[in-house]
N, C-alpha and C positions, 0 to 999 in steps of 0.2 A: 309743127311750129318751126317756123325757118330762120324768121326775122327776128332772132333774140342776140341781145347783146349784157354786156355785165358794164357796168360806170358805177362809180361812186356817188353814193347819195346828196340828192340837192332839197335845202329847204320846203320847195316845194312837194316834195313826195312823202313827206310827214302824214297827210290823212293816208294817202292810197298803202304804206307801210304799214297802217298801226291796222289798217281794217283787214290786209293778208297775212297778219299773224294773228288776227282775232278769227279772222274766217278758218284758218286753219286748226285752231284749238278746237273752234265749234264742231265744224267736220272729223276729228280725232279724237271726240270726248277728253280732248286731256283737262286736267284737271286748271282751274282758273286758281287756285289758291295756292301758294308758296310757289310760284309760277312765275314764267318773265310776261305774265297775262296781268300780274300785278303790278309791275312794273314801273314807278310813276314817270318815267321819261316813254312807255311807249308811243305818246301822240310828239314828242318831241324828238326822234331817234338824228336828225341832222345835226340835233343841237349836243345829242349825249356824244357823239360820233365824233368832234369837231373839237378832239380836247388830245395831246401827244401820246402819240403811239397806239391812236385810234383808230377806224374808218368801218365805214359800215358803205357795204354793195348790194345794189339792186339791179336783179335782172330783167330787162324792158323786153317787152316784144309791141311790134305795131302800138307802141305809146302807153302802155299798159303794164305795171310793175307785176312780173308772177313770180316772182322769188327775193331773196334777198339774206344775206348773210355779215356777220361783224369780227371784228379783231379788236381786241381791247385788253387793257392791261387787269389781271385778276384781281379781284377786288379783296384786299385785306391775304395778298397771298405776295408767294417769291416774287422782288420785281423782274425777274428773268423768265418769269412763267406769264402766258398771256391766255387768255378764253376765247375759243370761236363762240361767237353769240348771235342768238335770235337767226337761226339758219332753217328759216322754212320756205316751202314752195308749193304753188299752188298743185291742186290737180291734173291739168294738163302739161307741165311742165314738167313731172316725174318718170321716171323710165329713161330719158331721151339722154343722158350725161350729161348733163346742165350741171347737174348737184357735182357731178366731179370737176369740172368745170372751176366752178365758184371755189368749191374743197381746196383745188389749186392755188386759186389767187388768192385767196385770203391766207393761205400759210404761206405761200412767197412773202406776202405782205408782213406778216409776221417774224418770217427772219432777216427783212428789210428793215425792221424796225428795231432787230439785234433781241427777237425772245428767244430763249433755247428751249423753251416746254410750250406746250399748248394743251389746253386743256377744255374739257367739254363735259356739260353733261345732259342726260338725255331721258325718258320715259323707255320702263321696260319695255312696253309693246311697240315702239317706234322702230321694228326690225328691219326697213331699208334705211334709215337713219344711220342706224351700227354698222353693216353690212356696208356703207360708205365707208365709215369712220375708221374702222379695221380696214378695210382695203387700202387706206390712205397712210392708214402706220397707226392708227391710236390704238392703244392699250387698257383695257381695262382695271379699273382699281379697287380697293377693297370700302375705303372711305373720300369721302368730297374734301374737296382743298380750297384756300380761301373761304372768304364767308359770302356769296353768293345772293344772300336770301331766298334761295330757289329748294324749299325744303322737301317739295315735291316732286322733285327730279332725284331718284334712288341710284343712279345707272350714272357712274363716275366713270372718264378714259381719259387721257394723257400720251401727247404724242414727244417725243424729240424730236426736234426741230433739225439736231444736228445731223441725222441718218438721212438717206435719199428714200425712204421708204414713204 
Protein backbone atom coordinates (compact mmCIF):
# COMPACT_ATOMS: atom_id res chain seq x y z
CA UNK A 1 0.00 0.00 0.00
CA UNK A 2 1.69 3.30 -1.25
CA UNK A 3 -1.06 5.81 -1.83
CA UNK A 4 -2.06 6.42 1.76
CA UNK A 5 -2.34 9.59 3.20
CA UNK A 6 -4.01 10.74 6.86
CA UNK A 7 -6.78 14.10 6.63
CA UNK A 8 -9.08 14.94 8.93
CA UNK A 9 -12.51 13.56 8.82
CA UNK A 10 -15.23 15.05 6.30
CA UNK A 11 -19.01 14.54 6.71
CA UNK A 12 -19.08 12.45 4.23
CA UNK A 13 -16.91 9.36 5.44
CA UNK A 14 -19.44 8.84 8.40
CA UNK A 15 -20.80 5.25 6.69
CA UNK A 16 -17.39 4.16 5.35
CA UNK A 17 -15.89 5.00 9.37
CA UNK A 18 -18.66 3.57 11.40
CA UNK A 19 -18.59 0.20 9.08
CA UNK A 20 -14.19 -0.07 9.68
CA UNK A 21 -14.57 0.06 13.22
CA UNK A 22 -17.63 -2.48 13.04
CA UNK A 23 -15.54 -4.64 10.56
CA UNK A 24 -12.82 -4.53 12.79
CA UNK A 25 -14.67 -5.63 16.18
CA UNK A 26 -16.03 -8.35 13.97
CA UNK A 27 -12.64 -9.57 12.79
CA UNK A 28 -11.17 -9.26 16.51
CA UNK A 29 -14.00 -10.88 18.49
CA UNK A 30 -14.00 -7.92 20.64
CA UNK A 31 -16.50 -7.60 22.59
CA UNK A 32 -19.72 -5.23 21.21
CA UNK A 33 -20.97 -4.42 24.66
CA UNK A 34 -19.56 -1.58 27.12
CA UNK A 35 -17.52 -0.93 23.89
CA UNK A 36 -17.10 2.29 21.61
CA UNK A 37 -19.16 -0.57 19.26
CA UNK A 38 -22.00 0.99 21.44
CA UNK A 39 -21.35 4.04 20.87
CA UNK A 40 -24.46 6.23 19.81
CA UNK A 41 -22.36 8.77 17.82
CA UNK A 42 -20.52 5.88 15.79
CA UNK A 43 -22.62 6.55 12.40
CA UNK A 44 -22.09 10.16 13.28
CA UNK A 45 -18.18 10.39 14.03
CA UNK A 46 -17.76 14.16 11.73
CA UNK A 47 -20.41 15.39 13.90
CA UNK A 48 -18.99 13.96 17.49
CA UNK A 49 -15.40 15.24 16.13
CA UNK A 50 -16.39 18.77 15.17
CA UNK A 51 -16.88 20.09 18.87
CA UNK A 52 -13.25 22.25 20.65
CA UNK A 53 -10.35 20.39 21.20
CA UNK A 54 -11.53 17.68 18.99
CA UNK A 55 -10.68 15.93 15.67
CA UNK A 56 -10.95 12.78 14.46
CA UNK A 57 -8.31 11.32 11.24
CA UNK A 58 -8.88 9.07 8.58
CA UNK A 59 -6.37 7.21 6.71
CA UNK A 60 -7.28 7.14 2.78
CA UNK A 61 -5.51 5.01 0.31
CA UNK A 62 -6.80 4.97 -3.55
CA UNK A 63 -10.20 6.64 -2.06
CA UNK A 64 -10.82 4.20 0.49
CA UNK A 65 -10.80 4.97 4.31
CA UNK A 66 -8.47 1.91 6.04
CA UNK A 67 -7.78 3.31 9.33
CA UNK A 68 -8.67 6.16 11.45
CA UNK A 69 -8.04 7.52 14.84
CA UNK A 70 -9.43 10.74 17.35
CA UNK A 71 -8.30 13.34 19.95
CA UNK A 72 -10.94 14.34 22.32
CA UNK A 73 -11.43 15.87 25.50
CA UNK A 74 -11.85 12.87 28.36
CA UNK A 75 -15.12 12.45 29.15
CA UNK A 76 -16.04 13.35 32.88
CA UNK A 77 -12.22 13.47 33.47
CA UNK A 78 -9.07 16.34 34.09
CA UNK A 79 -9.78 18.95 31.46
CA UNK A 80 -6.00 18.89 30.94
CA UNK A 81 -6.24 15.23 30.19
CA UNK A 82 -7.52 14.31 26.54
CA UNK A 83 -8.28 10.39 25.07
CA UNK A 84 -6.93 8.84 21.81
CA UNK A 85 -10.24 7.38 20.55
CA UNK A 86 -11.59 4.88 18.15
CA UNK A 87 -7.84 4.05 16.62
CA UNK A 88 -8.49 1.12 14.36
CA UNK A 89 -7.14 0.01 11.03
CA UNK A 90 -7.96 -2.29 8.76
CA UNK A 91 -6.06 -5.51 7.73
CA UNK A 92 -3.85 -4.45 5.16
CA UNK A 93 -2.86 -1.51 6.67
CA UNK A 94 -1.04 -3.07 9.85
CA UNK A 95 2.64 -3.83 9.91
CA UNK A 96 3.43 -0.95 7.49
CA UNK A 97 3.78 2.27 10.22
CA UNK A 98 0.81 3.76 9.40
CA UNK A 99 -0.40 3.17 13.17
CA UNK A 100 2.84 5.18 14.14
CA UNK A 101 2.16 7.46 11.79
CA UNK A 102 -1.38 8.56 12.84
CA UNK A 103 0.05 7.70 16.87
CA UNK A 104 2.10 10.90 15.90
CA UNK A 105 -0.34 13.29 14.59
CA UNK A 106 -2.95 12.82 16.82
CA UNK A 107 -0.82 13.57 19.86
CA UNK A 108 0.92 16.64 18.28
CA UNK A 109 -2.66 17.42 17.78
CA UNK A 110 -3.25 16.94 21.22
CA UNK A 111 -0.67 19.19 22.56
CA UNK A 112 -1.69 21.62 19.91
CA UNK A 113 -4.79 21.86 21.63
CA UNK A 114 -2.71 22.44 25.12
CA UNK A 115 -3.60 18.67 26.83
CA UNK A 116 -0.79 17.58 29.16
CA UNK A 117 -2.17 13.61 29.56
CA UNK A 118 -3.40 11.43 27.07
CA UNK A 119 -5.17 8.67 27.78
CA UNK A 120 -6.28 5.39 26.33
CA UNK A 121 -7.78 2.38 26.70
CA UNK A 122 -7.74 -0.87 25.10
CA UNK A 123 -8.53 -4.84 25.10
CA UNK A 124 -6.07 -7.19 26.76
CA UNK A 125 -5.46 -9.27 23.54
CA UNK A 126 -4.98 -6.21 21.28
CA UNK A 127 -0.94 -6.81 21.67
CA UNK A 128 0.19 -4.65 18.69
CA UNK A 129 -2.22 -1.96 19.91
CA UNK A 130 -0.01 -1.81 23.27
CA UNK A 131 3.26 -2.51 21.61
CA UNK A 132 2.41 0.96 19.75
CA UNK A 133 1.20 2.57 22.66
CA UNK A 134 4.29 1.82 24.95
CA UNK A 135 6.64 2.65 22.16
CA UNK A 136 4.93 6.03 21.82
CA UNK A 137 5.31 6.83 25.79
CA UNK A 138 2.05 5.40 27.25
CA UNK A 139 2.06 4.00 30.54
CA UNK A 140 0.03 1.61 31.99
CA UNK A 141 -2.41 2.11 34.81
CA UNK A 142 -3.88 0.22 37.59
CA UNK A 143 -7.63 1.77 37.23
CA UNK A 144 -9.62 3.71 34.14
CA UNK A 145 -10.10 7.58 34.35
CA UNK A 146 -12.95 9.47 33.47
CA UNK A 147 -16.12 7.93 32.89
CA UNK A 148 -15.84 6.49 29.37
CA UNK A 149 -18.76 4.02 29.30
CA UNK A 150 -16.25 1.74 27.75
CA UNK A 151 -16.61 -0.99 30.64
CA UNK A 152 -15.19 -3.54 28.58
CA UNK A 153 -11.98 -2.13 27.95
CA UNK A 154 -9.86 -3.59 31.22
CA UNK A 155 -6.29 -2.40 29.83
CA UNK A 156 -6.04 1.42 31.11
CA UNK A 157 -2.32 3.71 29.75
CA UNK A 158 -1.75 7.39 30.10
CA UNK A 159 0.89 9.24 28.26
CA UNK A 160 2.46 12.85 29.18
CA UNK A 161 2.20 14.86 26.67
CA UNK A 162 4.82 16.94 28.23
CA UNK A 163 8.13 14.31 27.73
CA UNK A 164 9.44 13.69 23.95
CA UNK A 165 8.98 10.14 24.42
Amino acid sequence: MENWSIRTIKKEDNQAVARLIRAVFDEMEIPKVGTAYEDPYLDLMFEEYNKPQSVYFVVENEGKIVGCAGIAPLENGDPEICELQKMYFLPETRGLGIGSVMMEKCLQQARDFGFEKCYIETMPFMHAAQKLYKKSGFEYLEAPMGCTGHSSCPVWMLKDLRSNV
